[in-house]
Backbone as CSV, one residue per row, in Angstrom:
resi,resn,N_x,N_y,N_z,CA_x,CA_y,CA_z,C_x,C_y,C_z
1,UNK,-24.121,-1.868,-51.978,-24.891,-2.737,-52.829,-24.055,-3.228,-53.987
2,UNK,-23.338,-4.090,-53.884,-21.930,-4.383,-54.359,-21.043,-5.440,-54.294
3,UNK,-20.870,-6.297,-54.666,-19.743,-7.546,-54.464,-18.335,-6.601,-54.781
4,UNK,-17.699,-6.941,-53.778,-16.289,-6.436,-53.641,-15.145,-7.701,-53.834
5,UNK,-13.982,-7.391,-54.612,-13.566,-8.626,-54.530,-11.675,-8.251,-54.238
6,UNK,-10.939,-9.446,-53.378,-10.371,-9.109,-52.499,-9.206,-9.941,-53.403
7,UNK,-7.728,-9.752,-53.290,-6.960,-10.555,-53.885,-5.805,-10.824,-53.014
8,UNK,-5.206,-11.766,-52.513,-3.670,-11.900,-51.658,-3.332,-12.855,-52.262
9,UNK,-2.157,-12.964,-52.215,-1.120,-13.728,-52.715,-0.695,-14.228,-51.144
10,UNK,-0.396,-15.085,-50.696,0.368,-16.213,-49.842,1.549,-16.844,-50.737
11,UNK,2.526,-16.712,-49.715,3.766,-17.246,-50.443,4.786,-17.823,-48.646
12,UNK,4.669,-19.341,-49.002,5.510,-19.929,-47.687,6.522,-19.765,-48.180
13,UNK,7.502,-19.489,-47.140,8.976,-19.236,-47.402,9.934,-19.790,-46.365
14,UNK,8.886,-20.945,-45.706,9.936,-21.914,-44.568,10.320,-22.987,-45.335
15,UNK,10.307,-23.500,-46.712,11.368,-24.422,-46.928,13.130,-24.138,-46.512
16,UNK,13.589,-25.354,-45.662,14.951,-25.080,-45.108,15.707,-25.892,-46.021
17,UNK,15.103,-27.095,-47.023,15.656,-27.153,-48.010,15.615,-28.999,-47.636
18,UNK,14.244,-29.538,-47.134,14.132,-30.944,-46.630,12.565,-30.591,-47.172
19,UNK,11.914,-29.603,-47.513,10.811,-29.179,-47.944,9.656,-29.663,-46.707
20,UNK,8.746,-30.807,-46.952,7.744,-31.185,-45.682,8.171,-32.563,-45.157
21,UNK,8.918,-33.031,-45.272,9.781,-34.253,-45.244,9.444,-34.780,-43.767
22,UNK,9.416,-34.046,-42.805,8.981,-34.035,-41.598,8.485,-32.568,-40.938
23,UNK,7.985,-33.403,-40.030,7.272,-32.478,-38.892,8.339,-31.301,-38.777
24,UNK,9.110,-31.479,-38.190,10.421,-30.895,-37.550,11.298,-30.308,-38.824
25,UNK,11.188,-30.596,-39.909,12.066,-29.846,-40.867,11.346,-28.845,-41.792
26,UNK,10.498,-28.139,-41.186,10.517,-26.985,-42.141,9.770,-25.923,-41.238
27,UNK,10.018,-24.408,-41.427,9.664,-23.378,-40.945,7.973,-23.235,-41.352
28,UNK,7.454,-22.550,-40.252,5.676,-22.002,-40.703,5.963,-20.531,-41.319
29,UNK,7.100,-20.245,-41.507,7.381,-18.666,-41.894,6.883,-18.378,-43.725
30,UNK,5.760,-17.581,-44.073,5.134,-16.958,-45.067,4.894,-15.872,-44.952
31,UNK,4.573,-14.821,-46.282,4.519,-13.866,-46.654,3.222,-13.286,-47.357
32,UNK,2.115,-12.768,-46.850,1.202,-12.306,-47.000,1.397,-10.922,-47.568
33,UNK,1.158,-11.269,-49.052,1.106,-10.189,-49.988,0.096,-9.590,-50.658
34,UNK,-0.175,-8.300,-50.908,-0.893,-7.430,-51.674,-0.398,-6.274,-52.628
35,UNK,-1.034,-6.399,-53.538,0.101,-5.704,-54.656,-0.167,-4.354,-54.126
36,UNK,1.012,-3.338,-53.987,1.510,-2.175,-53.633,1.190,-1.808,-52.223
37,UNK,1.435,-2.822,-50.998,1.467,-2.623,-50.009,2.564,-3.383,-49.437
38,UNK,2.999,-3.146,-48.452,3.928,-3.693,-47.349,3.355,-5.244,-47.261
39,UNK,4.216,-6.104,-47.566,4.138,-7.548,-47.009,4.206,-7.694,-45.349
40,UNK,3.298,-8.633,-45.233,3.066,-9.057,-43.956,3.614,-10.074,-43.439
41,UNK,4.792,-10.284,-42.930,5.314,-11.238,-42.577,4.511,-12.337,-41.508
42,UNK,4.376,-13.588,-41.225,3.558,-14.660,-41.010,4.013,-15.854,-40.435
43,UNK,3.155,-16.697,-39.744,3.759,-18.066,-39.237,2.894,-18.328,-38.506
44,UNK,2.922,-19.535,-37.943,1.966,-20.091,-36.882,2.262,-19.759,-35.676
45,UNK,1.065,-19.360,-34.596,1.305,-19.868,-33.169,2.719,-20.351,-32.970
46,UNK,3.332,-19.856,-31.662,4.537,-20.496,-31.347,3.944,-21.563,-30.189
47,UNK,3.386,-22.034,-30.397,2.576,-23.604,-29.776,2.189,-24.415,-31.056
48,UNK,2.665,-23.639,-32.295,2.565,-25.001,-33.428,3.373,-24.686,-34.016
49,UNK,4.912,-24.439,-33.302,6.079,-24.580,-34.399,6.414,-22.805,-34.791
50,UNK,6.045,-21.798,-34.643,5.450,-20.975,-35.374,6.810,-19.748,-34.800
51,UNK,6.851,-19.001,-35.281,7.985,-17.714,-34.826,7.052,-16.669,-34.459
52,UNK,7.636,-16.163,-33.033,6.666,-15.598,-32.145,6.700,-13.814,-32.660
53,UNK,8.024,-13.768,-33.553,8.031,-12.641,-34.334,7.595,-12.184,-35.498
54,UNK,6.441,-13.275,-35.769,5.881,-12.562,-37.330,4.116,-13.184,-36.554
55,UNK,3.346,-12.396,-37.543,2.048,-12.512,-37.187,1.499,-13.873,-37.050
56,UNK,0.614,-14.121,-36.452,-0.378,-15.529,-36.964,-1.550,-15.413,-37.229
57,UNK,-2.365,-16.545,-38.321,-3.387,-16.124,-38.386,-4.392,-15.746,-37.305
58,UNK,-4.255,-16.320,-36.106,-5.335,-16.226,-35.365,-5.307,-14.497,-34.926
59,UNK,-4.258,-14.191,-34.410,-3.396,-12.754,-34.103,-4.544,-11.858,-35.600
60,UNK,-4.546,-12.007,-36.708,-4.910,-11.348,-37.853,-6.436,-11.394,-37.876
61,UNK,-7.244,-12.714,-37.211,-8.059,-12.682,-37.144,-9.044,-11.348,-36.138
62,UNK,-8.161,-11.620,-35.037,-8.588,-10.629,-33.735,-8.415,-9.483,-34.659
63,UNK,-7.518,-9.083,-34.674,-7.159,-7.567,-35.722,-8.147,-7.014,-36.466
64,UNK,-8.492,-8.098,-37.699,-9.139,-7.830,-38.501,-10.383,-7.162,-38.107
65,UNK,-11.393,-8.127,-36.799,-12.508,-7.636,-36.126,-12.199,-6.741,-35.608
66,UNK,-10.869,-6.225,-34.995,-11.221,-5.189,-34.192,-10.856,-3.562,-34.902
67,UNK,-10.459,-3.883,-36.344,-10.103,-3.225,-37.162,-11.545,-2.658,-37.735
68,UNK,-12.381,-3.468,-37.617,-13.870,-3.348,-38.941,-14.317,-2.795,-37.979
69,UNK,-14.679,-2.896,-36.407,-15.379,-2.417,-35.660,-14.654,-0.957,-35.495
70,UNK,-13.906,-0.955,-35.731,-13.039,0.457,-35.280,-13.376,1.353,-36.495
71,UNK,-12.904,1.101,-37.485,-13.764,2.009,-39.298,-15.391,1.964,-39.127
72,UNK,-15.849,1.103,-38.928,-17.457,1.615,-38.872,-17.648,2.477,-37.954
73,UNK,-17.450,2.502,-36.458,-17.504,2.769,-35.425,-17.211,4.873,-35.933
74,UNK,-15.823,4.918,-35.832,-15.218,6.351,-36.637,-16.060,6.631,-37.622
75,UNK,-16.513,5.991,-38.591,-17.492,6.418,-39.797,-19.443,7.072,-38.909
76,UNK,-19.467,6.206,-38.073,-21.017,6.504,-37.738,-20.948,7.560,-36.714
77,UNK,-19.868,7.584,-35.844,-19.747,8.727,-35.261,-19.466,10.116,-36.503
78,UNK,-18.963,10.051,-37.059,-18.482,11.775,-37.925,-20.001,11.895,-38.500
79,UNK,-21.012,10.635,-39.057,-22.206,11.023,-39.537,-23.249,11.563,-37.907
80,UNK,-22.407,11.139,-37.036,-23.653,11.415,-35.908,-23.074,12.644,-35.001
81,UNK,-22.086,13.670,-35.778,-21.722,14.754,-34.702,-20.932,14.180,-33.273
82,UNK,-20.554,13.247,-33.261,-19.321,12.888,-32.559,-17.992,12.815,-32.764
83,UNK,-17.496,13.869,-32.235,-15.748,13.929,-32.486,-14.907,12.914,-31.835
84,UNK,-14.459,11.812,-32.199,-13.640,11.068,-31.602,-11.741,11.572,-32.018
85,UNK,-11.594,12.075,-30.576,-9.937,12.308,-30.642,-8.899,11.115,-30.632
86,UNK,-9.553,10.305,-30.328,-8.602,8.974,-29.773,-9.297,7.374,-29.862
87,UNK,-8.987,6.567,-29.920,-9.658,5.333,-29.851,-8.329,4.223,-29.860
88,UNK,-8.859,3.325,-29.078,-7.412,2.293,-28.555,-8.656,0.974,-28.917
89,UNK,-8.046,-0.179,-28.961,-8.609,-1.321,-28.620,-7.984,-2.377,-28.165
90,UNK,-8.269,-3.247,-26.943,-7.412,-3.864,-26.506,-8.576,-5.722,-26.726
91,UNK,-8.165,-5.801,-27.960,-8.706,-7.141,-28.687,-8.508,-8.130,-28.384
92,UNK,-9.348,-9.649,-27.514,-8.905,-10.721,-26.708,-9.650,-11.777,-27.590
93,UNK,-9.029,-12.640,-28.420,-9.676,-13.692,-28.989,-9.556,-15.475,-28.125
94,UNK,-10.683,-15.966,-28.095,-10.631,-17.120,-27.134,-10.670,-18.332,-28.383
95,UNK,-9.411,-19.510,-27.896,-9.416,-20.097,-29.081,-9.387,-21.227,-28.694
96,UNK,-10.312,-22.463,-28.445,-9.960,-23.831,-27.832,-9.608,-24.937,-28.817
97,UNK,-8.721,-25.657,-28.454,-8.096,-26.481,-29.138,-8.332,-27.972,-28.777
98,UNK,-8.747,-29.040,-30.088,-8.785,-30.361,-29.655,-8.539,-31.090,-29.734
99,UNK,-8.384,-32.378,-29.362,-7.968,-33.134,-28.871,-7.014,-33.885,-30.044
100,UNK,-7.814,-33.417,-31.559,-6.873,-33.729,-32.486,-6.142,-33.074,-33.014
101,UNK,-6.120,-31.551,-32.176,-4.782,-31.082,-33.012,-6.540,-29.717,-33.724
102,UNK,-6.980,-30.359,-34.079,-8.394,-28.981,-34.745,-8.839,-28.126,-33.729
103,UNK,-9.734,-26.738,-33.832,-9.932,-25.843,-33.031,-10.756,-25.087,-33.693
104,UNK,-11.070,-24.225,-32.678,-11.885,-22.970,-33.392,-12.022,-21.634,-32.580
105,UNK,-12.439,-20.607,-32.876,-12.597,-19.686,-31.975,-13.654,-19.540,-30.846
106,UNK,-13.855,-19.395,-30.166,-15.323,-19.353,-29.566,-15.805,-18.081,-29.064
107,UNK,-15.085,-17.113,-28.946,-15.190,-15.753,-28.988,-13.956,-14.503,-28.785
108,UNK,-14.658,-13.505,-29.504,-13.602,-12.724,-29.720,-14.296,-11.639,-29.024
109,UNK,-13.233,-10.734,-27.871,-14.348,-9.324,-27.275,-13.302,-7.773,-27.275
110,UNK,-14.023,-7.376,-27.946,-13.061,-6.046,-28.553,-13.677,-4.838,-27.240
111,UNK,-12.656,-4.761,-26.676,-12.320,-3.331,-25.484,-12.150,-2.285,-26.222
112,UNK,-12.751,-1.269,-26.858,-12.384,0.287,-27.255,-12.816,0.913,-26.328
113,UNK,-11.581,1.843,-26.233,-11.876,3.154,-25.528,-11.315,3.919,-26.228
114,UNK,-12.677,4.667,-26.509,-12.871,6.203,-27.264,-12.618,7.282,-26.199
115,UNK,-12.062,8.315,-26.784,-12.349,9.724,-26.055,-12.861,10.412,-27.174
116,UNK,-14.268,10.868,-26.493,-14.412,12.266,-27.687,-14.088,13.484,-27.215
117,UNK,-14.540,14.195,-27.685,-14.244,16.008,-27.384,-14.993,16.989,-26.863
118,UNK,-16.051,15.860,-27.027,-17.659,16.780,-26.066,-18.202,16.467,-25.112
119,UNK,-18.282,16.507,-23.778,-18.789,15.361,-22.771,-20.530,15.475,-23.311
120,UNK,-21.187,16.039,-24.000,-22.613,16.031,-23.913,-22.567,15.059,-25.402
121,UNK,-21.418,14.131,-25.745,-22.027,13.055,-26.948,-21.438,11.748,-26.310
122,UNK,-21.393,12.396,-25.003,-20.843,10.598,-24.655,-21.750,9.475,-24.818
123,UNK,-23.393,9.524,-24.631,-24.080,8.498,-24.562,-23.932,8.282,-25.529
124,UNK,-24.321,9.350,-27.471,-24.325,8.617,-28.017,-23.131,8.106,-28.875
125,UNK,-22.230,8.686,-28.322,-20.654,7.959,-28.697,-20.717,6.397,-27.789
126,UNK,-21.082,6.190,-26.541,-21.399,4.736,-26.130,-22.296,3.896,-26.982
127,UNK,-23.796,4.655,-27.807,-24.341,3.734,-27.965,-23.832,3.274,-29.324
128,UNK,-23.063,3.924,-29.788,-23.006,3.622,-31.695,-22.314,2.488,-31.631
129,UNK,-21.463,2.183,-30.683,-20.751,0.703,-30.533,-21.410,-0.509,-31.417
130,UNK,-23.167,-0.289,-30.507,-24.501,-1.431,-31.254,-24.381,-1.555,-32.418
131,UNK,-24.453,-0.195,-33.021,-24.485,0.242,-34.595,-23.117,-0.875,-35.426
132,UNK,-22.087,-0.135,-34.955,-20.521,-0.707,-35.489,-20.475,-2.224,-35.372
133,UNK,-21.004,-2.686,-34.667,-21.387,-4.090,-34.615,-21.470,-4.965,-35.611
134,UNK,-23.149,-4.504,-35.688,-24.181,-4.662,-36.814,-23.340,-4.330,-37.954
135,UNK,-22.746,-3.324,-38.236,-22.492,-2.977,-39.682,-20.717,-3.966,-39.907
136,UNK,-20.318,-4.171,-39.098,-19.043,-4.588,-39.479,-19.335,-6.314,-40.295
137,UNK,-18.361,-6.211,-41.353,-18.678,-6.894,-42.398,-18.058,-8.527,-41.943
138,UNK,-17.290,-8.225,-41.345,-16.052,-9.519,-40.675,-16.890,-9.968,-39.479
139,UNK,-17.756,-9.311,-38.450,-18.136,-9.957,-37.343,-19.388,-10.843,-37.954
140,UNK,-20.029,-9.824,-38.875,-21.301,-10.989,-39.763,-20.999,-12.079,-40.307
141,UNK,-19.476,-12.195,-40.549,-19.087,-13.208,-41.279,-18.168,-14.496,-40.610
142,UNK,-18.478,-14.060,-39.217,-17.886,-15.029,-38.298,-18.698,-16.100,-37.879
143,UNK,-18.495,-17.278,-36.964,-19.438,-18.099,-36.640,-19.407,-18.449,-35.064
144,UNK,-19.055,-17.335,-34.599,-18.857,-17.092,-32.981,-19.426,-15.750,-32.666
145,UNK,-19.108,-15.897,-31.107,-19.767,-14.067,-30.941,-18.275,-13.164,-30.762
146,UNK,-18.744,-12.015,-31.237,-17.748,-10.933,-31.170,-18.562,-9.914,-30.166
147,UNK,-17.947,-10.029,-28.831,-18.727,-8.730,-28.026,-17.668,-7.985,-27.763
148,UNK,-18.524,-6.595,-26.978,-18.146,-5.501,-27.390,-17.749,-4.842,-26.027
149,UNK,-16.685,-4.349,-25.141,-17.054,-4.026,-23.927,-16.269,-2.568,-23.811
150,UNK,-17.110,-1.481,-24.138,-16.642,-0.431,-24.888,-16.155,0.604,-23.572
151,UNK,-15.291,1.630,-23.453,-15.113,2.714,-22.328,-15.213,4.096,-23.130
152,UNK,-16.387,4.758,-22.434,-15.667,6.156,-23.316,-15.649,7.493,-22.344
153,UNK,-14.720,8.107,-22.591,-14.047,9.345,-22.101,-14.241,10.277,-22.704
154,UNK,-14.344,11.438,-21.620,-14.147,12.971,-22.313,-13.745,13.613,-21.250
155,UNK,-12.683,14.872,-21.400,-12.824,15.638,-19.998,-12.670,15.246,-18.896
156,UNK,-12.003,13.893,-18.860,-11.963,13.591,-17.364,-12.921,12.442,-16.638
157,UNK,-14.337,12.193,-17.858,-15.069,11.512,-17.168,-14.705,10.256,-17.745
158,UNK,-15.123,9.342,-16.878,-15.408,8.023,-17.568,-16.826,7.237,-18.008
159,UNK,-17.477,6.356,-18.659,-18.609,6.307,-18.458,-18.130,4.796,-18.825
């Protein structure tokens, strides 16, 4: 019950020294900063110019969701007696592009697979997924769907 407030610094650092002069003369390479953390190195899509070795936003976007779903998710399980040993997510964002060059996402679907430690909390280690959903602050704040197509393990089983 709270306004939280968030601060980054962006700093482009592809001037090659022709500044925006053209298309073709300058790098998408920037630096996504937060004071007393590791900079995030940055750039566009390497389908818009972009270096396939530093992040992009869209890449940060997927992350981000599958990051919020993953902290709520761990948080509602430890309140609900579910031990999660492990959790992976294999995050697929769908992004169509048009005709002028503009785009948008049209959906993003986050794969976790949990293992817990008890096979008798698997259902409700499956169902809290719903929960993590609902509570994640980034999927409410999207304007697409974020689904969820969850696996969870224990012991050998799969469900």
């Amino acid at each position: 019950m709270g306004t939280h407030h968030y601060e980054v610094d962006l700093v482009w650092t592809g001037n090659t020294g022709r500044g925006t002069a053209g298309y073709r003369d300058f790098e998408r390479a920037h630096e996504v900063r937060v004071v007393g953390k590791p900079v995030i190195l940055g750039s566009s899509d390497p389908s818009f110019r972009g270096d396939r070795s530093r992040y992009n936003p869209e890449e940060l976007l997927v992350a981000s969701l599958s990051q919020c779903h993953m902290l709520w998710y761990l948080h509602l399980a430890s309140v609900n007696g579910v031990v999660v040993i492990d959790y992976r997510d294999h995050a697929i964002g769908l992004m169509t592009e048009h005709a002028d060059g503009s785009g948008r996402f049209t959906e993003v679907t986050l794969n976790p697979r949990v293992t817990v430690a008890d096979p008798q909390t698997e259902d409700t280690a499956q169902a809290l997924h719903e929960k993590a959903h609902a509570m994640c602050f980034i999927a409410a704040s999207v304007n697409f769907p974020v689904r969820h197509d969850p696996v969870t393990v224990s012991t050998g089983r799969v469900r």
